[in-house]
C-alpha positions in Angstrom: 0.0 0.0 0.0 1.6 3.4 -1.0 1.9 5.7 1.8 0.2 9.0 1.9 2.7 12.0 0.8 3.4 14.3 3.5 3.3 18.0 3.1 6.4 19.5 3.4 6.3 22.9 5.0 7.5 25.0 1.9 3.9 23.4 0.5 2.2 24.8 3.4 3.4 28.1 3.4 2.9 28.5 -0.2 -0.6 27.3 0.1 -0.9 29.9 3.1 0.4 32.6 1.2 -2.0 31.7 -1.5 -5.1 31.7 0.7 -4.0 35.0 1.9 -3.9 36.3 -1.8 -7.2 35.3 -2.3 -8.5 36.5 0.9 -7.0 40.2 0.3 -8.8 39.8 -3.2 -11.9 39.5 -1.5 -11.3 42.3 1.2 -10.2 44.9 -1.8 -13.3 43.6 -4.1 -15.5 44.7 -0.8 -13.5 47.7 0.3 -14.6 49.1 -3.3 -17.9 48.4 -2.1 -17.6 50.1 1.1 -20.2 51.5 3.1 -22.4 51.6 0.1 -24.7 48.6 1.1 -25.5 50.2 4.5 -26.5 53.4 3.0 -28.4 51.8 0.2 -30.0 49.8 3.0 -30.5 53.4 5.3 -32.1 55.3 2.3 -34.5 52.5 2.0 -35.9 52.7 5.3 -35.5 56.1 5.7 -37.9 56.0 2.1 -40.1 53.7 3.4 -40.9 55.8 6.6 -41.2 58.5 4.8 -44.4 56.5 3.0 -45.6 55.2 6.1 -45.9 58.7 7.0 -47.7 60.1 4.4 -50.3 57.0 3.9 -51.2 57.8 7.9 -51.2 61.8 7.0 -53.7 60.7 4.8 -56.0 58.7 6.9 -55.7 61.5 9.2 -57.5 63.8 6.6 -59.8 61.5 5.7 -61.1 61.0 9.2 -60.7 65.2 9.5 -63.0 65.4 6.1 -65.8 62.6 7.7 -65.9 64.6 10.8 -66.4 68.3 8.9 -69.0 66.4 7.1 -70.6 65.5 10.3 -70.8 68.8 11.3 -72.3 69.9 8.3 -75.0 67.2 8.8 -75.7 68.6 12.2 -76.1 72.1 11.4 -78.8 70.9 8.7 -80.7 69.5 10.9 -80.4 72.2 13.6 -81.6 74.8 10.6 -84.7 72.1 10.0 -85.2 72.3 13.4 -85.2 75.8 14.1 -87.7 76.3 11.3 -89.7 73.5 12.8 -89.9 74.9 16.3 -90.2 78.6 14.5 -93.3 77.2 12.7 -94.7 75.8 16.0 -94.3 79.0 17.7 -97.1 80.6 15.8 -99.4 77.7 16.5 -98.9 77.7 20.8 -101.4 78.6 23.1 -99.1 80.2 25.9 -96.3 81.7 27.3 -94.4 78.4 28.5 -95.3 76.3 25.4 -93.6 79.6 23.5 -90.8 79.9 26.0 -90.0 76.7 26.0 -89.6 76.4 21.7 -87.8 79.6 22.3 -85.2 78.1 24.5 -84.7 74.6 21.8 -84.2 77.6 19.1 -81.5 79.0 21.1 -80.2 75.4 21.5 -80.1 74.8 18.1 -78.6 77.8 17.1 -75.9 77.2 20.2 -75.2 73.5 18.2 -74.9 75.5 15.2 -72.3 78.1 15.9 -70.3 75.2 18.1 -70.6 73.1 14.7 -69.2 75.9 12.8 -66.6 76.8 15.3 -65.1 73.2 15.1 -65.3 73.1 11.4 -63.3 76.1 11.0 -61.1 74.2 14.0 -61.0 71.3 11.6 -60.1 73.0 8.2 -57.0 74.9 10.2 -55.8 71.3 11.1 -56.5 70.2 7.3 -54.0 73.3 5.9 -51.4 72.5 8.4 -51.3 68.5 7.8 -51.3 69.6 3.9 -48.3 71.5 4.5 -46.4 68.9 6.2 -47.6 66.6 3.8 -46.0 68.6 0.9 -42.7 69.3 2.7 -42.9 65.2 3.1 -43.4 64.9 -0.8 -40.6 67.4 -1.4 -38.1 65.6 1.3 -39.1 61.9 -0.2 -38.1 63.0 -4.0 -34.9 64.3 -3.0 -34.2 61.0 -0.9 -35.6 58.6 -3.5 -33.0 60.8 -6.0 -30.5 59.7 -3.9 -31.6 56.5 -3.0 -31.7 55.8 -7.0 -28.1 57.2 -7.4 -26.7 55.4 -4.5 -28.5 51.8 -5.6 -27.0 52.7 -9.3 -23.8 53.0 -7.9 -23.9 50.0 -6.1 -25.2 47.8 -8.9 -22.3 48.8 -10.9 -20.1 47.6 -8.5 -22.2 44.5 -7.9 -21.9 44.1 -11.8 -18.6 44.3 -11.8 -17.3 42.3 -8.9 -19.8 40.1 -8.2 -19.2 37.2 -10.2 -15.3 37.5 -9.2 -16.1 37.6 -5.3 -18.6 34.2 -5.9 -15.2 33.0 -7.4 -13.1 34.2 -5.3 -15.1 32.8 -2.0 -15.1 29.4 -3.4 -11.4 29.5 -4.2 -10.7 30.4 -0.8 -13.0 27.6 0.6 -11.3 25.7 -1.5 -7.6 26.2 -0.8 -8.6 26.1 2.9 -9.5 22.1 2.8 -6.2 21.6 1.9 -4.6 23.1 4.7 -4.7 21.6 8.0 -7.0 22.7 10.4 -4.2 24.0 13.4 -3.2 26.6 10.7 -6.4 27.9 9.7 -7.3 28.6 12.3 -3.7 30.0 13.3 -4.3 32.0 10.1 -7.7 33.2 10.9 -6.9 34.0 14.4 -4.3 36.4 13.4 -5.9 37.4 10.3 -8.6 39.1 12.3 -6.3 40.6 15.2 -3.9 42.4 12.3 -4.4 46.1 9.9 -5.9 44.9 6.3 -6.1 41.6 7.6 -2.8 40.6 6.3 -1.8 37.5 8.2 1.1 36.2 6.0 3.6 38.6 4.4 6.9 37.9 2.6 10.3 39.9 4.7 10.7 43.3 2.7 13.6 44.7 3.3 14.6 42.9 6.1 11.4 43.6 7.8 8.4 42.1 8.4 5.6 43.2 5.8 3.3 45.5 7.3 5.5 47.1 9.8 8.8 48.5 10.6 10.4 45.4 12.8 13.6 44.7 11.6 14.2 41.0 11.4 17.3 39.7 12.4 19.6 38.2 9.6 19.6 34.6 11.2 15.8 34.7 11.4 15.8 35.5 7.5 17.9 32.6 6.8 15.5 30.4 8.4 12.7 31.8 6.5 14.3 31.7 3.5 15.1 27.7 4.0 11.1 27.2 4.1 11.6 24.6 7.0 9.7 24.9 9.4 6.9 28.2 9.8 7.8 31.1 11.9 6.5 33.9 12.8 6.9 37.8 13.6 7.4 37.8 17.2 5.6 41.8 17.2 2.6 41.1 15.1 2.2 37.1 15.1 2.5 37.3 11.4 3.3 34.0 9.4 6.1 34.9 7.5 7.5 33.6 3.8 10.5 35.0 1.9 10.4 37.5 -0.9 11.3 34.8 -3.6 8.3 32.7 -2.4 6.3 35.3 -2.3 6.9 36.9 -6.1 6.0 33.4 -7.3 3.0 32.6 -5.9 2.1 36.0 -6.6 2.0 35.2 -10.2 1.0 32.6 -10.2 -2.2 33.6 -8.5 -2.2 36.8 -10.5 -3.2 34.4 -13.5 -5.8 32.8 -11.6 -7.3 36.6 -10.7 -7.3 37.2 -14.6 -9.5 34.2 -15.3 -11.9 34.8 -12.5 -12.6 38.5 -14.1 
């Protein structure tokens, strides 16, 4: 039975490196993107209150409207009956009968002016929701304006990336079940406590990538042998040497071109 070829650890740190290429792929491809998807997202619900808004604005007017129409009713029928009670006025056959129509009349005519007075009470509230509903109309085309530029924006970007980041994803998914599970998550630990998630960088200049720690000269030599892995003792990066490094570099920058 044949044994089962081990992975030397130059294999691994390529295939590190190359995970890490793919994964600062991804993180560019949605730094482009930004904070555009969040303020897509606020316009819309900042749009969609704004509807809300104006739908209850106009229920309000419609109940306003059925209640001025009440109050028309009930001055009709105050006016009918003030002519009625006028009419029986003529027809009574003393003082208290005559009094006593006198005093429904001034009733009536008490409803009436209380009718009018919260009509006028209700047309005042009418003007002043119809302002605020045209300053709401006025607000809500300037934010759907936006809200259109913002989501054309972002589908362009979506257009444009999208299909590479689907790629891109399932690369990295990919590449990551064929490194063992100790480094992944080594890598993913230190990938999310590091700046722009860089968690393996080639020596440049006899530092480590991504900061200004010199590394000593025997430390670069081991690197550069691509025994065993080692790391920056200042940032806990995995580091590979700048030879490695410029050919998997190409190598993936092939892989990129396809994806596009």
């Amino acid at each position: 039975m044949a044994k089962k070829t081990e992975v030397t650890v130059e294999e691994k740190l390529r295939a590190l490196f190359d995970l890490q290429l793919i994964d600062s792929r991804i993180d560019e491809i949605r730094n482009v993107r930004g904070e555009l998807p969040l303020e897509v997202e606020d316009l819309e619900d900042e749009v969609a209150g704004m509807n809300t808004r104006l739908d209850k604005l106009s229920s309000d007017l419609e109940v306003i409207e059925g209640n001025i129409k009440d109050k028309k009713n009930l001055i009709d029928e105050a006016k009918s009956l003030i002519k009625k009670y006028t009419s029986q006025q003529d027809n009574v056959r003393n003082n208290r009968e005559y009094n006593s129509l006198s005093k429904e009349i001034e009733f009536q005519e008490l409803e009436i002016q209380l009718a009018e007075k919260h009509i006028k009470e209700f047309k005042a509230q009418i003007e002043q929701k119809n302002v605020v509903i045209e300053e709401t109309k006025e607000r809500l085309s300037a934010r759907e304006e936006h809200l259109k530029h913002k989501q054309g924006e972002l589908n362009e970007i979506l257009s444009e990336t999208e299909k590479e980041e689907k790629s891109l994803i399932k690369e990295s998914e990919k590449y990551e079940k064929n490194i063992e599970e100790r480094l992944i998550k080594a890598y993913k630990r230190i990938r999310t406590n590091v700046k722009n998630g860089l968690a393996v960088v080639p020596v440049e200049r006899g530092a480590s990538g991504g900061s200004f720690f010199t590394i000593p000269p025997q430390v670069q030599m081991e690197i550069a042998s691509r025994k065993k892995i080692i790391t920056d003792e200042h940032s806990g990066r995995i580091l590979v040497d700048p030879e490695l490094a410029d050919e998997e570099r190409e190598k993936m920058e092939k892989l990129f071109t396809k994806m596009k």
